[in-house]
C-alpha positions in Angstrom: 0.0 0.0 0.0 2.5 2.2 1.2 4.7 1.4 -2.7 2.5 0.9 -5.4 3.3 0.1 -8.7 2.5 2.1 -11.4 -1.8 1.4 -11.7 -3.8 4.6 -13.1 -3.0 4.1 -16.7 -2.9 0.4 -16.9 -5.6 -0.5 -18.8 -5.6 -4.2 -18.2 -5.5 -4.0 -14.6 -8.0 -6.2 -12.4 -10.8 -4.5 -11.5 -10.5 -5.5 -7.6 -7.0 -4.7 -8.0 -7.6 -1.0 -9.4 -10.7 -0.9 -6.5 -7.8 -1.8 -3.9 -5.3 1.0 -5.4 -8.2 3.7 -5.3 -9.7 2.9 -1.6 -6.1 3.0 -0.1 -5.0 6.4 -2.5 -7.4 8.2 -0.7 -6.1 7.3 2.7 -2.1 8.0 2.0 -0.1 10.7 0.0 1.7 9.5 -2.8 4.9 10.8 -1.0 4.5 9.5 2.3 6.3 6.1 2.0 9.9 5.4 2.5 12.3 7.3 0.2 14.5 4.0 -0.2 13.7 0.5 0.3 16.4 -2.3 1.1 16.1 -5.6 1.2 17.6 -9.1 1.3 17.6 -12.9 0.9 20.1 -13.5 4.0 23.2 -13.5 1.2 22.5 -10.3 -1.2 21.3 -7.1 -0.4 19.5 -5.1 -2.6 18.4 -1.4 -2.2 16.0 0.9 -4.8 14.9 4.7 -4.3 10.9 5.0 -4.1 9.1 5.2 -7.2 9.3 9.2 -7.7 12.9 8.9 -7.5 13.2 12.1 -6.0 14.3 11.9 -2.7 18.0 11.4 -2.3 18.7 7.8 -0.5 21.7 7.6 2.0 23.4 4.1 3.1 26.4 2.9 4.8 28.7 -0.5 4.5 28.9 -2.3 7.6 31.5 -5.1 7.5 31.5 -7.9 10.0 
């Protein structure tokens, strides 16, 4: 809810998934998720800016 993918002009889109997307647009800002997201399968890390791409993302390297 909080990073959707990119719905309003998909013309194929499920119905009940294009109902879900406009409920929940109404209750949170397009901008108020995370700027960056990271994530991980326990081996790689990955990490992505939020889907605007306009809020700078910072991160430091930890080693163990």
């Amino acid at each position: 809810m909080v990073v959707p993918e990119v719905w309003e002009e998909v013309r194929d889109l499920d119905p009940e998934v294009r109902g879900f997307y406009q409920y929940h647009s109404a209750l949170i800002e397009p901008w108020d998720g995370p700027a960056g997201l990271i994530f991980t399968d326990g081996y790689t890390v990955g990490a992505s800016l939020d889907r605007n791409g306009l809020r700078p993302l910072r991160y430091a390297c930890a080693r163990t």
